[in-house]
C-alpha positions as CSV (number, residue, x, y, z in Angstrom):
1,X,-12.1,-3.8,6.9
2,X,-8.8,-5.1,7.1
3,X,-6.5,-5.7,10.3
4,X,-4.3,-3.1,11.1
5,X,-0.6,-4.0,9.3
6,X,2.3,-3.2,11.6
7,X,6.0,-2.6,10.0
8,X,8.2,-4.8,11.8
9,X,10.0,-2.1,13.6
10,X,6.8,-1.1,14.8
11,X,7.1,2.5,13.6
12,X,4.4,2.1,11.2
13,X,0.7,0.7,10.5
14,X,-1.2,0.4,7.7
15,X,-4.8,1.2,9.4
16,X,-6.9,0.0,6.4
17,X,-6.5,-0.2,2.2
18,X,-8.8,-1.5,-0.6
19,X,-8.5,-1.9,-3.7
20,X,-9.9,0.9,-6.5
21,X,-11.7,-0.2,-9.7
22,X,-11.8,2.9,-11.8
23,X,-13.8,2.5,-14.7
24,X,-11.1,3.5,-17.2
25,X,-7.2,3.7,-15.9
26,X,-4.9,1.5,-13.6
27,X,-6.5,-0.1,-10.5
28,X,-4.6,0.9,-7.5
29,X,-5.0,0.5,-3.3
30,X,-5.9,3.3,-1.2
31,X,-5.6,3.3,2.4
32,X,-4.2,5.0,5.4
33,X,-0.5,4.5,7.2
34,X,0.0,6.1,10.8
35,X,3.1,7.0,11.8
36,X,3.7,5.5,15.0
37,X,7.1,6.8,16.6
38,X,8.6,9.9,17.9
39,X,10.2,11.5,14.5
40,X,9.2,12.3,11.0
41,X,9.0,9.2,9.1
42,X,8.9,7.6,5.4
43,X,7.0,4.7,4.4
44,X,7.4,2.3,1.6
45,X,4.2,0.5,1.0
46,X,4.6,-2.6,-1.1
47,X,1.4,-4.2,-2.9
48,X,1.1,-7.8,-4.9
49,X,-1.8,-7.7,-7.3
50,X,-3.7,-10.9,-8.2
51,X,-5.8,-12.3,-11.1
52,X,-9.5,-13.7,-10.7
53,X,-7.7,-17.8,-9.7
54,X,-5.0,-15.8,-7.4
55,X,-2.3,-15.7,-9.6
56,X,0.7,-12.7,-8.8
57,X,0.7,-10.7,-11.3
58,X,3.3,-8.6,-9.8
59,X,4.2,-5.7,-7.4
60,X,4.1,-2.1,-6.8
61,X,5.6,0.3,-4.2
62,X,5.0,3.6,-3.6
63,X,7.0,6.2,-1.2
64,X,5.1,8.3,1.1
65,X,7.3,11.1,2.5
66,X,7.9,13.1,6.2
67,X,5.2,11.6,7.9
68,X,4.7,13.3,11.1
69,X,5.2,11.2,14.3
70,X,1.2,10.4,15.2
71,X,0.1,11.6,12.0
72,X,-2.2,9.4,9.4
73,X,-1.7,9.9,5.7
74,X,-3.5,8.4,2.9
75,X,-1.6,6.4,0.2
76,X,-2.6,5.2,-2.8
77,X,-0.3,2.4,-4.8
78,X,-0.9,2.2,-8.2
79,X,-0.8,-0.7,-10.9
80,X,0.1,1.1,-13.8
81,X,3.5,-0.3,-14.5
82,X,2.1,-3.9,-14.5
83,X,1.8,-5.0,-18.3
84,X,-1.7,-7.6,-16.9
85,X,-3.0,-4.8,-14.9
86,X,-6.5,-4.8,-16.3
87,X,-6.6,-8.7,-15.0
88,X,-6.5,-7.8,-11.4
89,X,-9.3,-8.7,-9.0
90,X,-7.4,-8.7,-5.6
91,X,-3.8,-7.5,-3.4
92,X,-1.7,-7.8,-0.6
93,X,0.4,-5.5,1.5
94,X,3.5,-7.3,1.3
95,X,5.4,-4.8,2.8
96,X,5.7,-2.0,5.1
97,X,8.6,0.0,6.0
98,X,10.1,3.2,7.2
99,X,12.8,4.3,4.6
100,X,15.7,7.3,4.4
């Protein structure tokens, strides 16, 4: 499992993602963000897929909307807008952020 991922104004945290290899479609990550302050919240989650010798083969986002404060949501970030995306084998959260 990975470590929890905390948005640097510490009103968000990515509790734990993976990556999804469906057997036909775009691979995407799953995982869970918690909202960790006093007032609804959005979170941007930004991924950087990788190829099999850890090559970027670019990034996604994806916009996850009124998160309650204390609430857990699952998010999934999808690859399908990466022209390699069937040559990915691994990610990052690059970024995590509460947005308006």
């Amino acid at each position: 499992m990975a470590t929890p991922i905390t948005s640097s104004d510490g009103k968000l945290q990515v509790l734990r993602h993976s990556i999804v290899y469906p057997p036909m479609g775009p691979k995407s990550v799953q995982g869970a963000v918690k909202n960790l302050s006093q007032a609804n919240v959005n979170a941007e989650v930004t991924v950087e897929f990788f190829d099999e010798s850890g090559n970027s083969l670019g990034q996604c986002a994806g916009v996850f909307k009124d998160i309650a404060p204390g609430e857990t949501r699952l998010f999934d970030v999808w690859a399908e807008r990466l022209p390699n995306m069937y040559e990915i084998e691994s990610h990052k959260i690059v970024s995590l952020r509460a947005v308006t």
